[in-house]
DOKOLPA-221188 format. One line per field, with one value per residue (C-alpha): residue number from 1; residue in three letters; x, y, z. Coordinates in nm, 2 decimals. Layout:
BEGIN
nr: NUM; ...
rest: ALA; ...
u: X; ...
v: Y; ...
w: Z; ...
END
This chain:
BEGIN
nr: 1; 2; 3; 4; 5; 6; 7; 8; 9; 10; 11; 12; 13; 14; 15; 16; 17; 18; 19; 20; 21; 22; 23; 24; 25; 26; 27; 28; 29; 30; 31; 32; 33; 34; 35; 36; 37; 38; 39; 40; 41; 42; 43; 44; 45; 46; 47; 48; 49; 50; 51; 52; 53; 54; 55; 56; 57; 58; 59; 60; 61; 62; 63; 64; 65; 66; 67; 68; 69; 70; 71; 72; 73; 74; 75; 76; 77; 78; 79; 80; 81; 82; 83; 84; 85; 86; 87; 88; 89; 90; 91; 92; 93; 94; 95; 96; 97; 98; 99; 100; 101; 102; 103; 104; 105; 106; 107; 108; 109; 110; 111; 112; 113; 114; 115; 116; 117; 118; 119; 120; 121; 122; 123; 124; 125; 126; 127; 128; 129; 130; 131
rest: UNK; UNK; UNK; UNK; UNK; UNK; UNK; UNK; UNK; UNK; UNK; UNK; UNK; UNK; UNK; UNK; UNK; UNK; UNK; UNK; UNK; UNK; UNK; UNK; UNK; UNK; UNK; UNK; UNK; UNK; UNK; UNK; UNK; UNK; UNK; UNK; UNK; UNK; UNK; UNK; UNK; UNK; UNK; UNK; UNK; UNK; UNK; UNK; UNK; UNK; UNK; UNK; UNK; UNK; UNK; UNK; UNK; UNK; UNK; UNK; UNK; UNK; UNK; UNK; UNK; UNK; UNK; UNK; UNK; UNK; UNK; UNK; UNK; UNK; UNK; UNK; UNK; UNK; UNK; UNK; UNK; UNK; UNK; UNK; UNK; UNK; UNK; UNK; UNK; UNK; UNK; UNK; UNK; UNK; UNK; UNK; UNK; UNK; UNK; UNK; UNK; UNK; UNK; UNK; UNK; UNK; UNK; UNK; UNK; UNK; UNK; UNK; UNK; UNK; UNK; UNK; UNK; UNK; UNK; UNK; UNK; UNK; UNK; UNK; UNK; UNK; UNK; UNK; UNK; UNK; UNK
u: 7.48; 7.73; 7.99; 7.93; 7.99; 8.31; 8.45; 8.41; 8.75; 8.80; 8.59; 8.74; 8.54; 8.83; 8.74; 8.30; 8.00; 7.94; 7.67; 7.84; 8.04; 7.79; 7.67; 7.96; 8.02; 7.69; 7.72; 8.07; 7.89; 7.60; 7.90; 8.06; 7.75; 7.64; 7.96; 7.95; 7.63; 7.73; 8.03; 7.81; 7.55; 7.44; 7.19; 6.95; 6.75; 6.56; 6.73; 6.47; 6.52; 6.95; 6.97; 6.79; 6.91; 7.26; 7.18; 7.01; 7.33; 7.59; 7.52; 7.52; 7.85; 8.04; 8.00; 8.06; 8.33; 8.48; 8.42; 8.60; 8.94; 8.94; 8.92; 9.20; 9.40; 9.34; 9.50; 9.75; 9.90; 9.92; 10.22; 10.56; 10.74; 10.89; 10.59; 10.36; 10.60; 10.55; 10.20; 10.17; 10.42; 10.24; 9.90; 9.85; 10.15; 10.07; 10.42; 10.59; 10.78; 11.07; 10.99; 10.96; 11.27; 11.44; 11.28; 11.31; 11.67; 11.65; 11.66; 11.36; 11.33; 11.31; 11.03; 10.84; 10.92; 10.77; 10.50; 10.38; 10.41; 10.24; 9.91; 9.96; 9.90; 9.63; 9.44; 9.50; 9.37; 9.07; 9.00; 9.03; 8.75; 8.49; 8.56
v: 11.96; 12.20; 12.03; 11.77; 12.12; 12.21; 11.89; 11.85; 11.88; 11.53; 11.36; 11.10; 10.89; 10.63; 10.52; 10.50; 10.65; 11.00; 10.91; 10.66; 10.95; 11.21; 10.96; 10.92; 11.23; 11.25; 10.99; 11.16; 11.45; 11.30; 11.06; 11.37; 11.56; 11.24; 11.21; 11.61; 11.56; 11.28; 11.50; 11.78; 11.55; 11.73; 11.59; 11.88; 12.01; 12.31; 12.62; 12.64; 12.27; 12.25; 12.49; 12.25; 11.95; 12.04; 12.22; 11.91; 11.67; 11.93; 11.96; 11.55; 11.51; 11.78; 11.68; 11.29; 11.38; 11.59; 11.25; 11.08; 11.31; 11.32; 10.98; 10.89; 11.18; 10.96; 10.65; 10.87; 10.99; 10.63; 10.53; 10.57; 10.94; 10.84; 10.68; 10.95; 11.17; 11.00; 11.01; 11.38; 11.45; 11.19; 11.24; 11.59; 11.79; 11.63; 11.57; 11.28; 11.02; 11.15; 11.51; 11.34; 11.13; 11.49; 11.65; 11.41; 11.30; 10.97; 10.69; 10.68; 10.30; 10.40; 10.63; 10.37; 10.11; 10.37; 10.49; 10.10; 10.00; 10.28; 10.16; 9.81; 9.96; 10.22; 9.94; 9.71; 9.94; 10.06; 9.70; 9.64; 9.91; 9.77; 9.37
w: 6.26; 6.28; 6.39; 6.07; 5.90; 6.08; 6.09; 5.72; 5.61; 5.83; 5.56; 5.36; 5.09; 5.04; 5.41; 5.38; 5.29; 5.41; 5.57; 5.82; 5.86; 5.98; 6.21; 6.36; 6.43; 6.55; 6.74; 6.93; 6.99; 7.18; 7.40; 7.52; 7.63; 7.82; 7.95; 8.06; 8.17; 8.42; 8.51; 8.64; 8.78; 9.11; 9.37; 9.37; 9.66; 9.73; 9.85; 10.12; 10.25; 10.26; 10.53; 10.79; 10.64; 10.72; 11.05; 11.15; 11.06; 11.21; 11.53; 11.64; 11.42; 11.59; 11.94; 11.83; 11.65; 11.98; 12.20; 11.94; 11.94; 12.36; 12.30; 12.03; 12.27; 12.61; 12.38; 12.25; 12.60; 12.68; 12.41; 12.47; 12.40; 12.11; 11.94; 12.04; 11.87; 11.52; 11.56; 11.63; 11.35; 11.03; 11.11; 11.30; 11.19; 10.87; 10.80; 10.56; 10.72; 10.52; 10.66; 10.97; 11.03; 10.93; 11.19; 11.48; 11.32; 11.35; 11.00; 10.82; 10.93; 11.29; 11.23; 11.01; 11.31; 11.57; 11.35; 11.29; 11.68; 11.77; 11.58; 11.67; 11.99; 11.91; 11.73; 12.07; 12.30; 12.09; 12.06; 12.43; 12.48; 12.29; 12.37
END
């Protein structure tokens, strides 16, 4: 109600009754809480519960995650220099194909042309393992 109060000056009669007005108001009010509400929406567990709930998804993800990367390594080392350079450079050095063609000096097209062989050919032989 207070902001009908606050807002008052807002009012005009030429455009409806006041109380279409209030209601309207009202009516703002209660959208932007929902919509703060869903904002903050939080999945809520016990404080005594999310310590083995995350203990107990760690563990399995780390060491599947470590297979993975000695994996995506062994594919890695088996792709040209100059491709396995692109690759270290976009995706671990975390570097922009403009960054990157800078670095390497070479055209950006070449580095676009190397970076899209080289996962054709990741893509190939991860494919090749699991046929």
């Amino acid at each position: 109600m207070t902001n009908v109060w606050r807002k008052a000056h807002l009012y005009h009669a030429d455009k409806g009754a006041p109380t279409t007005w209030v209601y309207t108001v009202m009516r703002n009010v209660t959208f932007d809480l929902l919509r703060k509400i869903k904002a903050k929406k939080e999945d809520n567990l016990s404080e005594d519960i999310w310590p083995v709930i995350e203990a107990q998804e760690a563990e399995p993800q780390k060491f599947e995650d470590h297979l993975r990367s000695k994996q995506i390594l062994e594919y890695l080392e088996k792709l040209p220099e100059n491709q396995k350079q692109v690759i270290r450079g976009f995706y671990f050095m975390e570097m922009s194909q403009e960054q990157l063609a800078e670095h390497l000096n070479l055209p950006l097209g070449t580095v676009k042309s190397r970076l899209r062989l080289a996962l054709n050919k990741l893509i190939k032989q991860i494919g090749e393992q699991y046929d």
